[in-house]
C-alpha positions in Angstrom: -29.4 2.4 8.4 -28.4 0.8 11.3 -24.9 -0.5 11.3 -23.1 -2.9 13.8 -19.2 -3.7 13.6 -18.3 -6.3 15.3 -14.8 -7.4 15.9 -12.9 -9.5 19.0 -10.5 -7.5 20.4 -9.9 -3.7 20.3 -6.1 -4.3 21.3 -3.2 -1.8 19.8 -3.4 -3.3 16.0 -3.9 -2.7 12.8 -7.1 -4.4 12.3 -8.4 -2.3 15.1 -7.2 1.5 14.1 -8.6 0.8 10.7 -12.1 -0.2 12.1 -12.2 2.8 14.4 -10.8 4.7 11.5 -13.8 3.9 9.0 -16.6 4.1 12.0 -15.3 7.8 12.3 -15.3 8.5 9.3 -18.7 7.0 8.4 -21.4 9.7 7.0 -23.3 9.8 10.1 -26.7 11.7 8.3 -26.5 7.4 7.1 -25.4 5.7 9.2 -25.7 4.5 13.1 -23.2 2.7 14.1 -22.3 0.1 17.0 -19.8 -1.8 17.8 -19.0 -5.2 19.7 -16.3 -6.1 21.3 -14.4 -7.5 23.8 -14.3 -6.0 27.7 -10.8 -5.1 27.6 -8.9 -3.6 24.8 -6.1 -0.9 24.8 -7.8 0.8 22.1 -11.5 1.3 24.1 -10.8 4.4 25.5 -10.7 5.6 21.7 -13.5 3.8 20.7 -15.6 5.9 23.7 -14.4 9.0 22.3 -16.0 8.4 19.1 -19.0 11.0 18.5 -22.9 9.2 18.6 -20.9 5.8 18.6 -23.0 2.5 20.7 -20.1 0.7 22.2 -21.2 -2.9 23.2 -18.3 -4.3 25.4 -19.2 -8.4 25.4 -19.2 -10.3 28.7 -17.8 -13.5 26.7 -16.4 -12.7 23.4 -12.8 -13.6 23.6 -10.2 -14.6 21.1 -9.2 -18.2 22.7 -12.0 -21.1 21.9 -14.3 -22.0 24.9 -17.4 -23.5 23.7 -19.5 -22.5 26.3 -18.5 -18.9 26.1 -18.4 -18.7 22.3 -22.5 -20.0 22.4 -22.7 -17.1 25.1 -21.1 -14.3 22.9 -23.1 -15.4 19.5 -26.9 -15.4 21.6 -25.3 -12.3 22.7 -24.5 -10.9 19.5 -27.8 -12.0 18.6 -30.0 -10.5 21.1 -28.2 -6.9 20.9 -28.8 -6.9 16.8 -32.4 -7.7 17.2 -32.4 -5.1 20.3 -31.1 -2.3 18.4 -33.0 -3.3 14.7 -29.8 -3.6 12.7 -29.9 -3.4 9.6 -26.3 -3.9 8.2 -23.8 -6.1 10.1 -19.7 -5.8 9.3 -17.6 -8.6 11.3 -13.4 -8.1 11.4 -11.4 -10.8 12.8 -11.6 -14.3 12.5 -13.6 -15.4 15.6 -15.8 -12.3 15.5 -16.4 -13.1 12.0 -17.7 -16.1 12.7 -19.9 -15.7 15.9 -21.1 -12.0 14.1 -22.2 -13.6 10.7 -24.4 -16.5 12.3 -26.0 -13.9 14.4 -27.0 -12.1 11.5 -28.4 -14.8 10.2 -30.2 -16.3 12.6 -31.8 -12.7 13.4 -33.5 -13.7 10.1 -35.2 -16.6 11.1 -38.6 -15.9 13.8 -38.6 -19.3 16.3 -42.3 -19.2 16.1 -43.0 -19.3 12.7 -39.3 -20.7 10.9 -39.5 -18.2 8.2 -37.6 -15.3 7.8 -38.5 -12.4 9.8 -37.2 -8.4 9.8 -33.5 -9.4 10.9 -30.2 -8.2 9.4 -30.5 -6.9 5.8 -26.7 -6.9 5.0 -23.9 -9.1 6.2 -20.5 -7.9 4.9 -16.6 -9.6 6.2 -13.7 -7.8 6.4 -10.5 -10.4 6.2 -7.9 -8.4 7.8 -5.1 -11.1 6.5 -7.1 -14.8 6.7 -6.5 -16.9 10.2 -5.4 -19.9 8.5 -1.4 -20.7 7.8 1.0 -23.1 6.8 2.1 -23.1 10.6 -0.8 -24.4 12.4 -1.4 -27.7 13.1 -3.1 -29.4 9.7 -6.2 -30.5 11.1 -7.2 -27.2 12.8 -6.0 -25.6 9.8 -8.3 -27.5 8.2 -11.1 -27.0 10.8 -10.7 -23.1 10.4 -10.6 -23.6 5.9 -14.2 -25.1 6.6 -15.7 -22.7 9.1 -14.3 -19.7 6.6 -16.3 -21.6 3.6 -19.3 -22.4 5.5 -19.7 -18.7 6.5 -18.9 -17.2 3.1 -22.1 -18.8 2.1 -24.0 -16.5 4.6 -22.1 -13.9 3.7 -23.0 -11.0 1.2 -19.8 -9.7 0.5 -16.1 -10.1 1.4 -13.7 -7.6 2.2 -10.2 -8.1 1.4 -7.3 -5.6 1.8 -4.5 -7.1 -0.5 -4.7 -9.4 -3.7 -2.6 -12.1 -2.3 -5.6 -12.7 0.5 -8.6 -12.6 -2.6 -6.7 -15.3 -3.6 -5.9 -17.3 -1.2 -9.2 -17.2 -0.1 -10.2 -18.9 -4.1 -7.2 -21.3 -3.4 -9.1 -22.5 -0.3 -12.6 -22.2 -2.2 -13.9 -19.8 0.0 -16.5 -18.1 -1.8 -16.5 -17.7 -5.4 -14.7 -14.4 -7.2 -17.7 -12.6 -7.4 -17.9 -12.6 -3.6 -15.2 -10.5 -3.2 -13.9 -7.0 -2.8 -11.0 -5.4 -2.7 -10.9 -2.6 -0.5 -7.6 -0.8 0.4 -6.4 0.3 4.4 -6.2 4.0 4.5 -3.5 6.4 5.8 -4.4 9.7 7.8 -1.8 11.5 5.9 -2.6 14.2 8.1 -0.8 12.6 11.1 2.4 11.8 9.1 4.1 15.3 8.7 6.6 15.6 6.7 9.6 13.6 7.9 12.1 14.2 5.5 14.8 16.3 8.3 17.3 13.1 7.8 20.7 15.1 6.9 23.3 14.6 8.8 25.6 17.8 7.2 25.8 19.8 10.0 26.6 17.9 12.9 26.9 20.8 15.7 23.1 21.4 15.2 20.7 18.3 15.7 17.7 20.6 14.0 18.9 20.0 10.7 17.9 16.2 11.6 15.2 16.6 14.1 12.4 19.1 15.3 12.8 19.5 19.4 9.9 17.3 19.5 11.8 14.7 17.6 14.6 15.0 19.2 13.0 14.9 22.3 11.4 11.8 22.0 15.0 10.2 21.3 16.1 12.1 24.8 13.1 10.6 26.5 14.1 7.0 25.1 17.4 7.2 25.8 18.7 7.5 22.5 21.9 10.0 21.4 20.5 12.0 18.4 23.3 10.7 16.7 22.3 7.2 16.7 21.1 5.1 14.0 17.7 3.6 14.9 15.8 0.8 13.7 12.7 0.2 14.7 9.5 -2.3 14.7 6.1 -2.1 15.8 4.0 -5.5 16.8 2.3 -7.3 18.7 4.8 -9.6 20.7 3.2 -12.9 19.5 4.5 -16.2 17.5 3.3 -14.8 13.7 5.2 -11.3 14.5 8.5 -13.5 15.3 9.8 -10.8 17.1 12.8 -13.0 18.6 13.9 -12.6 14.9 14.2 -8.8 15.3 16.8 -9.7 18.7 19.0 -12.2 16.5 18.8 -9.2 13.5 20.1 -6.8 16.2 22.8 -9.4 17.5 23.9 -9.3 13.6 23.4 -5.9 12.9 25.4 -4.4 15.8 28.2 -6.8 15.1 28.9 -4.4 11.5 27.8 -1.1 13.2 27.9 -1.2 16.9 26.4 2.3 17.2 23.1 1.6 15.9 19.9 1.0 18.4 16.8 -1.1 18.1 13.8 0.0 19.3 10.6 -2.7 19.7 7.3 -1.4 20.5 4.8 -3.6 21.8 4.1 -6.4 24.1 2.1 -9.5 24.7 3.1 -13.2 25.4 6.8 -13.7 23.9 7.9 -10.6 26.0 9.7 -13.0 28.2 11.3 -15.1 25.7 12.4 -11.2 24.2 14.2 -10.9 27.2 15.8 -13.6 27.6 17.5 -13.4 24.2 18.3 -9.9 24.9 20.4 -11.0 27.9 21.9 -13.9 26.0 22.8 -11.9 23.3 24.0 -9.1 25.7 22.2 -6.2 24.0 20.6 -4.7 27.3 22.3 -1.3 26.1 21.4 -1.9 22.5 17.9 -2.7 22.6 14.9 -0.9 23.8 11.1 -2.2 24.8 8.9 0.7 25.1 5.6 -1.7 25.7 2.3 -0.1 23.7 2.8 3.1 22.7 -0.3 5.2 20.8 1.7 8.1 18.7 3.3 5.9 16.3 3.9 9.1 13.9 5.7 10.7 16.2 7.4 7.1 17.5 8.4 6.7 13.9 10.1 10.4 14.1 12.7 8.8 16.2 13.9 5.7 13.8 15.8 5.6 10.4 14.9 2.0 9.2 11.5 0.5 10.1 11.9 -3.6 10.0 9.3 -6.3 10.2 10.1 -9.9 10.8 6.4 -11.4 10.4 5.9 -15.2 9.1 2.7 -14.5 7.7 0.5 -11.5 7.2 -2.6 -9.8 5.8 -1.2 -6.4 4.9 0.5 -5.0 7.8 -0.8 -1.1 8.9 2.5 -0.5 10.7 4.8 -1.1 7.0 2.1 1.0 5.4 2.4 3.5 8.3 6.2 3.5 8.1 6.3 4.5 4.1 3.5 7.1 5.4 6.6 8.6 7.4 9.3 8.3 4.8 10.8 5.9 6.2 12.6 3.0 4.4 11.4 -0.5 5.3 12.9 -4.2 5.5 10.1 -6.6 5.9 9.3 -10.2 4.9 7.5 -11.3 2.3 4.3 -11.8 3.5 0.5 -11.4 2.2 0.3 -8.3 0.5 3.5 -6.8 1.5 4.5 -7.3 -2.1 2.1 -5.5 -3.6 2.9 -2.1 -2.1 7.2 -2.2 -2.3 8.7 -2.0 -5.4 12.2 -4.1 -4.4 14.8 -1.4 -3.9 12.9 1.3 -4.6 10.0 1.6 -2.0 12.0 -1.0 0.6 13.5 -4.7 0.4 11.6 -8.1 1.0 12.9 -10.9 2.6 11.8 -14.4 3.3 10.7 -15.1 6.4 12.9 -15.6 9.1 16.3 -14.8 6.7 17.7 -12.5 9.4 21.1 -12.8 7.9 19.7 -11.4 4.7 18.0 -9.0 6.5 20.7 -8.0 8.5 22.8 -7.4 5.1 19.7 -5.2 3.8 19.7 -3.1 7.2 23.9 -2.7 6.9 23.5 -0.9 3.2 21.0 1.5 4.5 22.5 2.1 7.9 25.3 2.9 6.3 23.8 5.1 3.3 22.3 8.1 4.5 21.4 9.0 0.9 19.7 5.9 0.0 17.9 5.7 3.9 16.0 9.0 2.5 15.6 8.3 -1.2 14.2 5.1 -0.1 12.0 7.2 2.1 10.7 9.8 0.0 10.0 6.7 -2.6 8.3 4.9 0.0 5.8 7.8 0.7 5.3 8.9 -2.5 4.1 5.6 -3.5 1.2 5.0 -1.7 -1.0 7.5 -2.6 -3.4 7.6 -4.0 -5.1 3.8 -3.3 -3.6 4.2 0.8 -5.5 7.4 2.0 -8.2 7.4 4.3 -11.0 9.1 2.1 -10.6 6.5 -0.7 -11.4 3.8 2.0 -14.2 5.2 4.2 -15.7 6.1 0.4 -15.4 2.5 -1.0 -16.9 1.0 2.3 -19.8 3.6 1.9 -20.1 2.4 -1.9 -20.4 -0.9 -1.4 -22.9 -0.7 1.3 -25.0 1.3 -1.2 -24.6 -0.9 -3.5 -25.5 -3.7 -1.3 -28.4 -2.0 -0.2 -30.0 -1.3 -3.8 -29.3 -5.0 -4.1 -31.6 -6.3 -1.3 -34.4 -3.4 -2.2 -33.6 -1.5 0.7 -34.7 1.8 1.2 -31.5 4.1 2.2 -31.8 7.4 4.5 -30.8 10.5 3.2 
């Protein structure tokens, strides 16, 4: 079968390392797969380096709305699905989702004849936490509600990582239940090694808390292996709220004035980032690596991994965190719930609470004990549903399933 993944942007995010993920992972003897996207994207060099993969990099697919460009990217979209005989399209991302599932569909329809013709067999969604929020302005919110519902009806199934975006998705009457499917992210375990060199006992030898490598990342950062870390990974970008993370480091470091924040990432708030971190004079206290590609290894170098999101799907980088033992303070977003157990696996927070935060991130800074019980919890709790082979194996089931469906015959 012919498979083509389509999805905006392949910039440094969750969304994106999941995709590239399953389309590695795919059974190949089934499967060929493309995938569309955007010209520019940290994550394209990975993409290439993906075995038998047809990378289609889109002249005009783009995440901001331009009419004429967005007709552009869907005739496209169109003309490389017909091109290349697909057989099973899989969108991710909102404006992909959109452009990629009327494609599909109108690969369906022959001009000449308005019937049906040998176009796209399958069309299958992926919501990687819906676009829509209570912090847009109503009437596009409303705009985007009845694009997502008008789609779902072209749509053959619907992918959803968490339960809190299944039902949001009924709240909003996209789709009906049966439209659904719950399909977990998936951890490479493989790239978490065991992270659990946290005590502190013997202070004249930094191995009993860090491997070199470890430590040396912390060297390279300029962080004393002594320190006390936390960290955040995100795009730089109003939902992430990252100014929140500066004002829970202005708190923070008012209680323990030894303790470091790291921020990886980048993207349009970087100069508003700034500027808080002068006015809150943390220059020495702060850190802003920009994009950085070994999170494992980045994640080596914290003790507390925060998030200060105001609205999510299910965030990879929290699921990657508990991956790595570490203990986690995030908001409660999405499916963020659904994952940590509230002082056990980590601690939830409304959004934008930074005091609250700030109290949460004093206990555990100051508890080395509870940093790695929390730690060991956090890890231990995700599998089995978060591993990569339960994910890639679900995907693979519902496509079979989908195929049977439509009378398809599959290739062995």
């Amino acid at each position: 079968m012919n498979i083509a993944h389509i999805i905006t942007k392949l910039e440094l995010g969750g969304a994106q390392k999941q995709l590239l993920s399953l389309i590695t992972h795919l059974d190949k003897k089934r499967y060929n797969s493309s995938l569309i996207t955007a010209q520019d994207g940290l994550l394209i060099k990975d993409a290439l380096l993906i075995k038998d993969l047809r990378l289609k990099k889109s002249r005009f697919l783009q995440r901001s709305i331009n009419p004429l460009k967005d007709f552009l990217a869907l005739y496209e979209i169109y003309r490389f699905i017909k091109r290349n005989k697909v057989d099973i399209v899989h969108t991710h991302s909102s404006k992909a989702g959109i452009l990629g599932r009327w494609a599909a569909r109108l690969s369906r329809i022959n001009p000449a004849r308005g019937r049906t013709s040998n176009g796209v067999k399958i069309v299958v969604h992926t919501v990687h936490g819906w676009s829509f929020n209570e912090y847009q302005n109503c009437l596009w919110r409303k705009i985007i509600i009845w694009l997502e519902k008008f789609t779902a009806r072209i749509t053959d199934k619907l992918i959803v990582v968490s339960y809190h975006d299944l039902q949001k998705g009924l709240d909003n009457h996209i789709g009906y239940r049966d439209k659904y499917k719950l399909i977990r992210y998936g951890i490479d375990y493989e790239e978490f090694t065991s992270l659990d060199k946290n005590t502190r006992q013997d202070k004249t030898n930094y191995l009993t808390r860090f491997s070199k490598e470890e430590a040396g990342l912390r060297e390279e950062l300029g962080i004393d292996i002594y320190d006390l870390v936390v960290g955040m990974v995100s795009c730089f970008k109003p939902q992430k709220s990252p100014q929140d993370f500066i004002k829970l480091a202005f708190l923070v470091n008012k209680v323990i004035p030894r303790a470091k924040f790291l921020l990886v990432g980048d993207g349009v708030l970087r100069k508003e980032i700034e500027r808080l971190i002068s006015k809150f004079d943390l220059g020495q206290r702060v850190i802003l690596t920009s994009w950085r590609q070994d999170i494992p290894r980045t994640l080596s170098a914290i003790d507390v991994f925060v998030l200060t999101s105001l609205w999510e799907g299910l965030p990879i980088s929290v699921l990657e965190a508990m991956a790595a033992s570490r203990p986690v303070v995030v908001t409660n977003t999405g499916g963020v719930a659904e994952i940590i157990l509230e002082g056990r696996t980590g601690f939830l927070v409304s959004p934008g609470e930074t005091k609250k935060m700030a109290d949460k991130l004093n206990a555990l800074l100051k508890d080395e004990n509870l940093r790695r019980q929390i730690g060991q919890n956090a890890k231990g709790s995700l599998d089995p549903n978060f591993t990569l082979e339960n994910m890639v194996r679900n995907t693979e089931d519902l496509y079979q399933v989908l195929i049977k469906k439509v009378g398809v015959e599959n290739v062995n």
